[in-house]
N, C-alpha and C positions, 0 to 999 in steps of 0.2 A: 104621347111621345114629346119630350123637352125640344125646343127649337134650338138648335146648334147656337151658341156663343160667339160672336163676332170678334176675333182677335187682328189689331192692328200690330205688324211685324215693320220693323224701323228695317228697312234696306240695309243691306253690307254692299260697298263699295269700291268697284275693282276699277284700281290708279290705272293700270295696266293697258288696259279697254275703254277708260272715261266712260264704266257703265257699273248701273245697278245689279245685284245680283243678289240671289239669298242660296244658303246649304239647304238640303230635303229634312234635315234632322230635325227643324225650329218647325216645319212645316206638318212635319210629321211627325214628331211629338206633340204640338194642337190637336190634328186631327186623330189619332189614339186617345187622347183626353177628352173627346168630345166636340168641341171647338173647330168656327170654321175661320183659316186664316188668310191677310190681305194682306200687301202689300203695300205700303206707305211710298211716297216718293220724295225727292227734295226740292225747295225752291218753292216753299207752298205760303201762301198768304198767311197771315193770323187769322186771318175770317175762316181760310180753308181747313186750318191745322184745330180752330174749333168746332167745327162742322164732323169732320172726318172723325174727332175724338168720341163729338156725341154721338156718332154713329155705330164707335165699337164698344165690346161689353168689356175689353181688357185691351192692356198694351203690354206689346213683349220687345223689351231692348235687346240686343244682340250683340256677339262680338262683332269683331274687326280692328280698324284704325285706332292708333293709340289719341286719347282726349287731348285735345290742346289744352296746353295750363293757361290758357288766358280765359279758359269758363272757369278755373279758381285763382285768379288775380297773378299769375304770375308768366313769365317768359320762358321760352325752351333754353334751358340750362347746359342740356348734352349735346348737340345739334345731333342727336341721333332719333330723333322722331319721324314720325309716317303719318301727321293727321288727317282729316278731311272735314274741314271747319264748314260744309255746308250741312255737314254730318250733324256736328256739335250744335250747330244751331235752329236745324230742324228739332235733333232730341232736345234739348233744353224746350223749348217752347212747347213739343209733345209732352213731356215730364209734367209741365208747372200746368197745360191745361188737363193733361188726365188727374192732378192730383185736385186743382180744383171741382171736377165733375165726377169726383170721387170713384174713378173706375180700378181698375185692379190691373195692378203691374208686376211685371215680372223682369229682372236683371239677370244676363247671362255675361260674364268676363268683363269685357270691355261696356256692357249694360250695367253690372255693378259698378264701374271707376266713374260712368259718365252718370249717375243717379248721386253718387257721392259728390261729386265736384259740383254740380249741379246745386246741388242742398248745402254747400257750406263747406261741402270736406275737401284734402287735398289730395295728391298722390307722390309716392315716388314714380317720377319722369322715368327710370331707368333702374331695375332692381340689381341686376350685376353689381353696377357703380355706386348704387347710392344704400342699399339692404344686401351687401353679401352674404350668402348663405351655403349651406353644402346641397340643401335643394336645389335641384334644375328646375325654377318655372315656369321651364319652357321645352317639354318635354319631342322627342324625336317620333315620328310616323312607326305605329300606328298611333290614332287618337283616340280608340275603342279601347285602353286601355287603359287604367288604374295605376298611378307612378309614385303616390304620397297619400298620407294620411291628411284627415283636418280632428282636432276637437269638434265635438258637436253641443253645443248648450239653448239652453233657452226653449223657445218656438221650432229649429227645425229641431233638436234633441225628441221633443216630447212628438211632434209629428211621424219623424222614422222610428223611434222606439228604442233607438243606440245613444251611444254617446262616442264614437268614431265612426269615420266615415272614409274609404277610399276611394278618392279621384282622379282624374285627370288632370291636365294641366297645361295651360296654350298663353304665356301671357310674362309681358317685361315691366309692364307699369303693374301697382298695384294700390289701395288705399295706404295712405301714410296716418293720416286725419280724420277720422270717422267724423261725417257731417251730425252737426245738432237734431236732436230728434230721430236716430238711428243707432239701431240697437244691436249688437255683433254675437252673431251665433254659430260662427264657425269660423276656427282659428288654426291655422298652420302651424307647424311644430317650430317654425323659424320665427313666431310670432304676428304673421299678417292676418288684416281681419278676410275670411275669405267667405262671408256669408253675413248676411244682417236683413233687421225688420226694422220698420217704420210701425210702432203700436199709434193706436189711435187712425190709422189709415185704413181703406175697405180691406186693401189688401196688397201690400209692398213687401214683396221680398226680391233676394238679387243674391245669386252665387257668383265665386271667381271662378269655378272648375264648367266644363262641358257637359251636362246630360243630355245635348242631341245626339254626338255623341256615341252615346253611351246605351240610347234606348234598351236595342234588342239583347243586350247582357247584364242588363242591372236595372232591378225592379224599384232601387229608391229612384232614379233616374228620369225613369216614368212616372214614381210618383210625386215629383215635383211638378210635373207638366200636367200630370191630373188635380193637384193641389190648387195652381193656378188656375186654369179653366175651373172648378167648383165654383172659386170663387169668383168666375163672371158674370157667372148665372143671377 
């Protein structure tokens, strides 16, 4: 019997409480895949956040807090941002040392924006304002639901076996700049890139849409949480 997979889970962050928190959906999507998952905290040394990474067999970024544009060189534009810059600069540090220790990552919404901004790329701060579209994306309770389509190409195309996809949808910033060395495989009908890989890496991918989610009603959903956990092993 295979020893369960060690996945490191980056905290979501509730202003509210001044406390750490995670949904059961990140957790429980690992452990349907396989995978057994931990919890990361903030305020961790560089020693700590090397130590911690050699110890998991994958990283899974998460939503939440919208990225500070100051991890891609610029200032809040809208003053309508929510960040948590202890956030930003734990992932950033997690990101550049799992990529050096070559482990296997996975981006979920706000894990997609902060892997991009992180590597090069930028975002729109605010899609209402700055990417008008007739898509809502930022869709209304319930979250178990499917509100929009994406294109599907490349790497996830040939993994789900379609070439459309319907998702969910939780989210105001989104990529503007796909970072160098990131390759976009799924794309909204309003033109956002809402899924991409890093080729040449053990294993980088990152969605804009929810498959926590999504588990118990959609089988690609799970199979992305299966996907990544394979590749921790």
């Amino acid at each position: 019997m295979k020893t369960r997979p060690i996945v490191g889970v980056l905290p979501l962050w509730d202003i509210d409480r001044s406390s750490l928190w995670m949904l059961s959906g990140y957790m429980e999507g690992i452990r349907l895949a396989g995978g057994t998952p931990i919890i990361l905290t903030f305020d961790l040394e560089d020693s700590e956040v090397e130590r911690l990474v050699s110890l998991c067999d994958g990283l899974l970024f998460t939503g939440g807090q919208d990225v500070h544009p100051s991890v891609y060189g610029e200032e809040d534009s809208t003053g309508k941002l929510i960040p948590c810059q202890k956030r930003d600069i734990l992932e950033v540090k997690v990101l550049k040392a799992a990529l050096e220790a070559d482990k296997a990552i996975f981006g979920i919404c706000r894990g997609l924006q902060l892997i991009n901004a992180a590597l090069g790329g930028t975002l729109y701060q605010d899609l209402p304002t700055e990417h008008p579209s007739a898509i809502a994306h930022r869709q209304a309770k319930p979250y178990d639901r499917p509100t929009h389509t994406v294109s599907l190409t490349g790497d996830l195309a040939k993994f789900l076996k379609k070439d459309t996809l319907s998702v969910n949808t939780l989210h105001h910033q989104a990529i503007r700049d796909l970072a160098p060395g990131l390759v976009p495989v799924a794309t909204s009908p309003d033109g956002l890139t809402e899924a991409f890989v890093k080729p040449g890496a053990r294993y980088l991918w990152a969605v804009q849409w929810h498959p926590e989610y999504l588990l118990h009603n959609d089988p690609d959903s799970r199979a992305l949480f299966e996907n990544f956990v394979r590749h921790c092993f």
